[in-house]
VODREN-907612 format. One line per field, with one value per atom (N, C-alpha, C, O): residue number from 1; atom name; x, y, z. Coordinates in pm, 1 decimal. Layout:
<rs>
num <- NUM,...
atomo <- CA,...
x <- X,...
y <- Y,...
z <- Z,...
</rs>
This chain:
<rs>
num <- 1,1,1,1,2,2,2,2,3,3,3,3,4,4,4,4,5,5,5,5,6,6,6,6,7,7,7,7,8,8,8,8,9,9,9,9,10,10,10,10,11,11,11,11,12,12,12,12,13,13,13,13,14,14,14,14,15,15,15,15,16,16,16,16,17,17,17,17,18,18,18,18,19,19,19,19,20,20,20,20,21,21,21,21,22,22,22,22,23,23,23,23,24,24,24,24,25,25,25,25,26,26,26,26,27,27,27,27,28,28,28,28,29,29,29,29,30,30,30,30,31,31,31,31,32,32,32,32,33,33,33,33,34,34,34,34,35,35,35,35,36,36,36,36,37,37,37,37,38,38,38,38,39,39,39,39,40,40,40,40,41,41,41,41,42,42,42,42,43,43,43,43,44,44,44,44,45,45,45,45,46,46,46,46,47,47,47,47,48,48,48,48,49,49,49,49,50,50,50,50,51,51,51,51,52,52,52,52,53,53,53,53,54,54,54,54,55,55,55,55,56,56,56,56,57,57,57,57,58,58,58,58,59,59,59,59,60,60,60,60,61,61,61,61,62,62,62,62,63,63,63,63,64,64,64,64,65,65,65,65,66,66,66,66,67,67,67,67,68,68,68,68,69,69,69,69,70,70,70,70,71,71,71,71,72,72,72,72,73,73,73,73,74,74,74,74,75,75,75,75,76,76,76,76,77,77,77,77,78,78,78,78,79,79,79,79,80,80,80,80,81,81,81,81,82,82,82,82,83,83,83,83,84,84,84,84,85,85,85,85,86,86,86,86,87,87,87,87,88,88,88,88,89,89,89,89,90,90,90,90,91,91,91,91,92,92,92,92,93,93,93,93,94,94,94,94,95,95,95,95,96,96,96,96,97,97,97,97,98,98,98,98,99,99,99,99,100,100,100,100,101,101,101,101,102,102,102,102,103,103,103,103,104,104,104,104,105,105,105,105,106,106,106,106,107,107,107,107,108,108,108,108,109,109,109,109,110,110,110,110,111,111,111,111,112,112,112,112,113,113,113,113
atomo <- N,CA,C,O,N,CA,C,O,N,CA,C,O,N,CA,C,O,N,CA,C,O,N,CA,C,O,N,CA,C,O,N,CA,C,O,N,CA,C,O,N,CA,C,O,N,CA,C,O,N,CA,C,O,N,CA,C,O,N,CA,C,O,N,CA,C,O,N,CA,C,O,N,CA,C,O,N,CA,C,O,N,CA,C,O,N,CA,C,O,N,CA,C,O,N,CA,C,O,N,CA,C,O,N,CA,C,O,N,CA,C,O,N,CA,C,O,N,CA,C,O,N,CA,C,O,N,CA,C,O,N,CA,C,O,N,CA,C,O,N,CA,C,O,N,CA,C,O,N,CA,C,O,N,CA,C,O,N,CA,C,O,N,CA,C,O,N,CA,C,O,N,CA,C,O,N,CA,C,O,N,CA,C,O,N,CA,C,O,N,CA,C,O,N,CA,C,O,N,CA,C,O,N,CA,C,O,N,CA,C,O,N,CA,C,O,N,CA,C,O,N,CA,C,O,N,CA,C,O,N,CA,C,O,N,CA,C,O,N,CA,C,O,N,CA,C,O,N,CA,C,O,N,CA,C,O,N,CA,C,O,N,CA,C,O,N,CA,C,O,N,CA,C,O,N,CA,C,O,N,CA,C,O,N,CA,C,O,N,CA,C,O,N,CA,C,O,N,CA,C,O,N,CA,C,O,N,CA,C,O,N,CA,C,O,N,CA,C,O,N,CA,C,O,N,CA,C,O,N,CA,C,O,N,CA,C,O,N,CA,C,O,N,CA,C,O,N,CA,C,O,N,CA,C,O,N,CA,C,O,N,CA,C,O,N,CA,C,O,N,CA,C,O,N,CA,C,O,N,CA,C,O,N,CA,C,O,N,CA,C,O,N,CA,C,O,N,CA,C,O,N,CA,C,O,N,CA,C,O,N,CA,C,O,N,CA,C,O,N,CA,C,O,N,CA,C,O,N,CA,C,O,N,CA,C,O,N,CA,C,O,N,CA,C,O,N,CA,C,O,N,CA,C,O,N,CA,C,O,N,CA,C,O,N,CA,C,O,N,CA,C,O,N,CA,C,O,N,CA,C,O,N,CA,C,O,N,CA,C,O,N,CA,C,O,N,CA,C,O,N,CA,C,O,N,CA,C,O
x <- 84.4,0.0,89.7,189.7,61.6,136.7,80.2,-39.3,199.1,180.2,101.7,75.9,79.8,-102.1,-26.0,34.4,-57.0,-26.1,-167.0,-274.8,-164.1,-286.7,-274.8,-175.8,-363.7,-326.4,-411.2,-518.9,-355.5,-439.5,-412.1,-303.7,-518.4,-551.5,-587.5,-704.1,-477.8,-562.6,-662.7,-674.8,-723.4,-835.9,-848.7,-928.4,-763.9,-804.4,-889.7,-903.1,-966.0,-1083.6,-1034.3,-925.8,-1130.3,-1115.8,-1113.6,-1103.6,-1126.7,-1178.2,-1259.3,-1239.3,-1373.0,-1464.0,-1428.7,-1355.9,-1459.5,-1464.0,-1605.3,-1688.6,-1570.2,-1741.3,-1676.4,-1624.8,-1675.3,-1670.0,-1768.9,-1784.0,-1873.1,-1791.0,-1773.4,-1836.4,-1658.7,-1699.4,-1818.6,-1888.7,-1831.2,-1910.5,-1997.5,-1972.9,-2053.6,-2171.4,-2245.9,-2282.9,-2263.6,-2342.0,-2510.8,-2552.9,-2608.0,-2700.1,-2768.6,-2720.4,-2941.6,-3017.6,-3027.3,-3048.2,-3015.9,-2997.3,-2848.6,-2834.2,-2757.1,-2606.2,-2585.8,-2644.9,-2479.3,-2408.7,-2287.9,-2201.2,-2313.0,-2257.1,-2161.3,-2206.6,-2010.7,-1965.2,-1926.3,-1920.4,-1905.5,-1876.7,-1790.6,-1846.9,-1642.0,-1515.0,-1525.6,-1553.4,-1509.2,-1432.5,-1316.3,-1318.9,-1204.4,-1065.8,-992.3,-977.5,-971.6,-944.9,-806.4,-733.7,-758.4,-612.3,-597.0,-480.1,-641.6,-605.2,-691.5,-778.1,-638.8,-719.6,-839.5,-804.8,-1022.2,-1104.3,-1160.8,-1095.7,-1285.4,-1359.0,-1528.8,-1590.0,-1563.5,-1681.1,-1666.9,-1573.6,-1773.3,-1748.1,-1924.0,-2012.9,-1956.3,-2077.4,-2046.9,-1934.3,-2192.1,-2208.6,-2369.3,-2477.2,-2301.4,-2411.4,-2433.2,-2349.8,-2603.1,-2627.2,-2702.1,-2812.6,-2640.9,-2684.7,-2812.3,-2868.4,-2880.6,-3038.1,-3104.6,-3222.9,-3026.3,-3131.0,-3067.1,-3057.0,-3035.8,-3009.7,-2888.4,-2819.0,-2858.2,-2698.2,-2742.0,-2855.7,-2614.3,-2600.7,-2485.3,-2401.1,-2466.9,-2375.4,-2275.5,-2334.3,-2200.8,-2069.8,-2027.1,-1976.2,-2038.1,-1943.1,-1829.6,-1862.8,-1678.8,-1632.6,-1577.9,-1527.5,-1571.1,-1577.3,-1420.5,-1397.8,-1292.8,-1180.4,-1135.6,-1205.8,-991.4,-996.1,-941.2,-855.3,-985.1,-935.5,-899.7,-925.9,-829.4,-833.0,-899.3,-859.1,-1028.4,-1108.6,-1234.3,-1221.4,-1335.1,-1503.6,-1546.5,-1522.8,-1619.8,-1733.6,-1867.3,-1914.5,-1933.6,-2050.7,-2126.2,-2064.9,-2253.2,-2252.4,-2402.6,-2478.5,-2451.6,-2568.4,-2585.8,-2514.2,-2697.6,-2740.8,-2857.7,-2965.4,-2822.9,-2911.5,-3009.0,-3113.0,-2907.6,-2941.2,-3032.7,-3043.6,-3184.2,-3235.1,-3233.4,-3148.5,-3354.3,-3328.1,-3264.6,-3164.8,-3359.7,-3333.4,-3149.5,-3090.5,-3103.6,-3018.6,-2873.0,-2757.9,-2909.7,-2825.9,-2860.4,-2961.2,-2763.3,-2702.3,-2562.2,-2469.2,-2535.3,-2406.2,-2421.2,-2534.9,-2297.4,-2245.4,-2101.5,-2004.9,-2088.2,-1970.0,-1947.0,-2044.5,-1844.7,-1820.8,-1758.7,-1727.3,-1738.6,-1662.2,-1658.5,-1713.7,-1547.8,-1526.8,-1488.6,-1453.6,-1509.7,-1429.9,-1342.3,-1377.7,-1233.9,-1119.7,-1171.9,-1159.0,-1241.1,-1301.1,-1408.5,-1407.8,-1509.5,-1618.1,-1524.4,-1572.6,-1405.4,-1301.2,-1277.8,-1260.8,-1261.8,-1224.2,-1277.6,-1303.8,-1293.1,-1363.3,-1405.8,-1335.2,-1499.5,-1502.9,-1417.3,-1373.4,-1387.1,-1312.5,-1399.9,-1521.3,-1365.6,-1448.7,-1541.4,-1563.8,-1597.1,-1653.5,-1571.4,-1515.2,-1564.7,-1517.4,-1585.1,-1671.3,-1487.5,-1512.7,-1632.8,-1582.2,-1776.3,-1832.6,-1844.8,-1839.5,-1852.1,-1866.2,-2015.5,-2104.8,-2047.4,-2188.4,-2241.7,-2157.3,-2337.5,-2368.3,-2432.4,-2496.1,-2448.7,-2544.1,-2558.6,-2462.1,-2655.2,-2767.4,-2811.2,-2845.7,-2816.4,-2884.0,-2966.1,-2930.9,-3067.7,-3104.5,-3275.9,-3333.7,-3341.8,-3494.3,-3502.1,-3468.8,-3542.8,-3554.0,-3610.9,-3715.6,-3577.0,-3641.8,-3600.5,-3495.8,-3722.6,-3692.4,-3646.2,-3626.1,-3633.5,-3622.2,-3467.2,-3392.0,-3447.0,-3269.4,-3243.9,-3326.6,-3120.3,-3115.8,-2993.2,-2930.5,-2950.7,-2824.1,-2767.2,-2840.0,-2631.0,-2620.4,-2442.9,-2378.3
y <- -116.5,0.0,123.8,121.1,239.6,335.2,435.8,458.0,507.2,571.3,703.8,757.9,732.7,820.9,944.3,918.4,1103.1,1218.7,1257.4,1220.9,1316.5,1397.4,1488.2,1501.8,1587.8,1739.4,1747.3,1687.7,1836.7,1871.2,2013.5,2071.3,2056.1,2258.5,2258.1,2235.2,2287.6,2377.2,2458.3,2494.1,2480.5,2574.8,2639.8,2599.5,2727.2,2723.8,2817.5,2875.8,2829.4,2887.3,3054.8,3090.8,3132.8,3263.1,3280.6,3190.9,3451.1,3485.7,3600.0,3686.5,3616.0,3755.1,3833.0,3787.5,3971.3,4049.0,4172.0,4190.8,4226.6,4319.8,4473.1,4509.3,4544.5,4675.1,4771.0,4794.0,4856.0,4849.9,4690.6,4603.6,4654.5,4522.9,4522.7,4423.2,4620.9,4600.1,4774.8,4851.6,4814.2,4891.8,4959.9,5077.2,4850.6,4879.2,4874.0,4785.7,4972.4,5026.2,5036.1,5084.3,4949.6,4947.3,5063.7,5171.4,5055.5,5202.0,5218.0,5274.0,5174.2,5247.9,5083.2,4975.2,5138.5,5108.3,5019.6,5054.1,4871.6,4786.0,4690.2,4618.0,4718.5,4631.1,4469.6,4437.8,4392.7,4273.3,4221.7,4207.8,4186.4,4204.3,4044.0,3984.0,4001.1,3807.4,3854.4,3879.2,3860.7,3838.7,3662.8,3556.4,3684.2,3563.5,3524.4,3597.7,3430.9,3382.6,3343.0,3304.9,3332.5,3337.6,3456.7,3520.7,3461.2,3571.8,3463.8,3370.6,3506.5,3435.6,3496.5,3591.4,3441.9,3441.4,3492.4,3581.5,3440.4,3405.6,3400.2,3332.2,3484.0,3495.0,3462.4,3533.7,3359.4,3397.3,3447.9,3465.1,3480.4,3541.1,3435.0,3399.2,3419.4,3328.0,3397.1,3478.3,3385.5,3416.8,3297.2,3263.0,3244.5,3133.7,3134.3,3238.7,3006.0,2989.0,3085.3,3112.2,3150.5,3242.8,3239.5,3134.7,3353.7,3333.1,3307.2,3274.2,3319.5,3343.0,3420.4,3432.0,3486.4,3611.7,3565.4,3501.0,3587.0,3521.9,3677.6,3781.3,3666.8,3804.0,3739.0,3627.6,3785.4,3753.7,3863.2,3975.7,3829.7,3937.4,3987.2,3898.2,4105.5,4114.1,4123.9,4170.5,4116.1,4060.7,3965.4,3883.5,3984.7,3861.9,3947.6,4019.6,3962.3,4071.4,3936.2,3815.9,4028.1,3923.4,3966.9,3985.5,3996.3,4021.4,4133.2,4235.3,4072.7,4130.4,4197.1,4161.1,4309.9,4357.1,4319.4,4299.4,4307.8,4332.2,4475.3,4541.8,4486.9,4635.1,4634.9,4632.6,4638.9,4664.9,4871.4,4957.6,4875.3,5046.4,5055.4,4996.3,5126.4,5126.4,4974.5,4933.2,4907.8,4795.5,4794.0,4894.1,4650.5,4626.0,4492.8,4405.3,4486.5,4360.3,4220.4,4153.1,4206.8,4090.0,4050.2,3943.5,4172.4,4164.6,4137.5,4150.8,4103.2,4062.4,3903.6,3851.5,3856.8,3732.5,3646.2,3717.6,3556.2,3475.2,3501.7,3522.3,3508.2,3501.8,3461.0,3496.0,3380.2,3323.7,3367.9,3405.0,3371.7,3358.5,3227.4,3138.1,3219.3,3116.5,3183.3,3293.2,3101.4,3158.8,3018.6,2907.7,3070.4,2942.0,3019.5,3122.2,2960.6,3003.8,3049.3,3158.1,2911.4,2907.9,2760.6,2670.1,2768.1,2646.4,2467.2,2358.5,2490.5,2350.8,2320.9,2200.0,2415.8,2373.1,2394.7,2511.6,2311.5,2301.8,2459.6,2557.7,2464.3,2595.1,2566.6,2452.4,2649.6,2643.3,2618.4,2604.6,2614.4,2582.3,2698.6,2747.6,2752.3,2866.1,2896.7,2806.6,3025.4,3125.2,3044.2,2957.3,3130.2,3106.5,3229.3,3340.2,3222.0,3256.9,3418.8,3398.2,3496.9,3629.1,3662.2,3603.2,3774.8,3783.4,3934.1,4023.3,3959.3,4098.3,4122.9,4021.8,4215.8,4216.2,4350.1,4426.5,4380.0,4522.6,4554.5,4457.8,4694.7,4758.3,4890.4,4976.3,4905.8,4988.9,4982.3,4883.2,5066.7,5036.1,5074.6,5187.4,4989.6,4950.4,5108.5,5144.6,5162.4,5329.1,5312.9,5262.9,5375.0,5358.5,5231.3,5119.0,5278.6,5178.2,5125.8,5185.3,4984.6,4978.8,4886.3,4844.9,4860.3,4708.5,4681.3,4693.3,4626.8,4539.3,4559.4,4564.5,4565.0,4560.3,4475.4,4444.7
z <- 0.0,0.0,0.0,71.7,-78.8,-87.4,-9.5,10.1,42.0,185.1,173.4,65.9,248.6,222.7,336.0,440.1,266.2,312.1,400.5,353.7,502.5,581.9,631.7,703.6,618.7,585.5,714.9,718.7,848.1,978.6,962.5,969.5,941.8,986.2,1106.1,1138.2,1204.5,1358.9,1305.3,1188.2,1387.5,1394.2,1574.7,1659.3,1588.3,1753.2,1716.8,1609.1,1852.7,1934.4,1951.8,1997.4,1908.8,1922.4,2043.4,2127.2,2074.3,2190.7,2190.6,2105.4,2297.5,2303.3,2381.7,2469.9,2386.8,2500.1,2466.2,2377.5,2583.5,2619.3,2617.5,2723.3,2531.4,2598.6,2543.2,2423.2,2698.0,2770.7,2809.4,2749.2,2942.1,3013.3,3127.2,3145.2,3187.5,3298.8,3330.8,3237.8,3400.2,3451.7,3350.3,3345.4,3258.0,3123.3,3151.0,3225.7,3088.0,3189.5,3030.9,2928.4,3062.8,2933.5,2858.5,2914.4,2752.2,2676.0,2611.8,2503.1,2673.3,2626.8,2514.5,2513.3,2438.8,2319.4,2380.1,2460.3,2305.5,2352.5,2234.5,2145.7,2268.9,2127.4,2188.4,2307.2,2084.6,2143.7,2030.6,1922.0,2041.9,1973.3,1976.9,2080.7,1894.7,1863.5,1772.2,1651.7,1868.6,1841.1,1764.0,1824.2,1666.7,1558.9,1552.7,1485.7,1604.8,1623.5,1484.4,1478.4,1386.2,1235.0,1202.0,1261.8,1092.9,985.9,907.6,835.1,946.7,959.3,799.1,755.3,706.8,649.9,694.8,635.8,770.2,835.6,972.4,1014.8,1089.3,1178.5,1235.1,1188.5,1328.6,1422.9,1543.8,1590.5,1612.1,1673.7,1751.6,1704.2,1888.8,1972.6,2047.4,2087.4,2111.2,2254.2,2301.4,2259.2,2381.2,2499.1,2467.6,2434.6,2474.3,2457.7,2375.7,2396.8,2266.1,2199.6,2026.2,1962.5,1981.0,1801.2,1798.3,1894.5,1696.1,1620.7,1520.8,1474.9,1483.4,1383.4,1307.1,1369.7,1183.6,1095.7,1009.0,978.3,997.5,948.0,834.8,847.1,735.2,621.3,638.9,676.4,609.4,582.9,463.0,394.5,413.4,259.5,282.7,171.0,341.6,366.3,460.0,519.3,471.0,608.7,676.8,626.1,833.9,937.6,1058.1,1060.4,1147.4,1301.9,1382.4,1497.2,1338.5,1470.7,1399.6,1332.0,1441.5,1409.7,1517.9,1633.2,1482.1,1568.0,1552.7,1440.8,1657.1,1633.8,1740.3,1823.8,1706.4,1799.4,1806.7,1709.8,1993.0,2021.6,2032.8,2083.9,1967.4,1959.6,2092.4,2085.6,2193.9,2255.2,2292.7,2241.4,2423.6,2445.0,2509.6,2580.3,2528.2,2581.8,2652.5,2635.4,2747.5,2868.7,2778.9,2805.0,2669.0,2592.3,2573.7,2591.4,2535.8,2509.2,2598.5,2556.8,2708.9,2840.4,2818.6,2771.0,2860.5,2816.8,2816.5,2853.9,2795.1,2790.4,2668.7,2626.3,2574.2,2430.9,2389.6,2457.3,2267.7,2196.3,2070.2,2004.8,2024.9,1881.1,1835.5,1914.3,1669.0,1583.1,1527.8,1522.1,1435.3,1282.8,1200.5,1240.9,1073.4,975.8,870.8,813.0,856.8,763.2,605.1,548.8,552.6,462.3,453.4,536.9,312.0,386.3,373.3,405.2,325.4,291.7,382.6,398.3,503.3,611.9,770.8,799.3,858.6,977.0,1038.3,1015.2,1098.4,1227.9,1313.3,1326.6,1372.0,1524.1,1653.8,1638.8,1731.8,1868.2,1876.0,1765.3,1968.7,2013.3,2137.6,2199.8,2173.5,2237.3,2372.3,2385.0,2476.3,2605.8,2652.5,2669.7,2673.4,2713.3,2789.1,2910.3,2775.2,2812.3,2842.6,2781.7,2955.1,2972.5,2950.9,2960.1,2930.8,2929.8,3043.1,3072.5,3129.3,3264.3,3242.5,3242.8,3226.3,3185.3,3325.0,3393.0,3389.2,3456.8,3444.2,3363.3,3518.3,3464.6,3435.8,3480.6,3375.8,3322.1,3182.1,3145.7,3105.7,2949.6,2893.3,2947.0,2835.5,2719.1,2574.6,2533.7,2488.2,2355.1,2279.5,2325.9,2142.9,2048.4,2104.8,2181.9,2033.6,2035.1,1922.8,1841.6,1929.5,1799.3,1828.0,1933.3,1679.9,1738.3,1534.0,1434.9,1543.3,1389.8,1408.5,1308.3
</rs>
């Protein structure tokens, strides 16, 4: 039998962060950074028991934003990211968990982009 080549791509696990990180108060503007130990293609975006949001990127960067406008209750939560290099090759793990903790009383419209 002739000897057979196998090609392994790491893929490690990004990481998230919150800023601000903490005495974030319903209403204020909230980014949430997935820092990419490779230069990624495609980036999600999880919240614990609720959606995912999907990023194409029209280059390859090390690291995505995403950005709440005037946050509401909903929007407090545990959250992760991934990414995938490209679709040939695996996702990476998901991120170690980060939380949002909102204080405060809910006003006006808000969203998330």
């Amino acid at each position: 039998m002739a000897p057979m080549a196998v090609a392994l791509i790491l893929v490690p696990p990004p990481s998230l962060s919150l800023h601000p990180s903490q005495g974030v108060s319903v209403g204020d503007n909230v980014t949430l950074r997935c820092h990419l130990p490779r230069m990624a293609a495609w980036v999600w975006l999880y919240q614990q028991g609720g959606w995912s949001y999907y990023k194409g990127k029209e280059k390859e960067q090390n690291a995505s934003e995403f950005f709440f406008f005037s946050t509401k209750r909903e929007h407090a939560g545990r959250y992760q990211c991934q990414y995938r290099l490209s679709w040939s090759v695996g996702a990476s793990e998901k991120s170690v968990p980060v939380e949002l903790v909102l204080t405060g009383e809910e006003t006006g419209d808000s969203g998330w982009r």
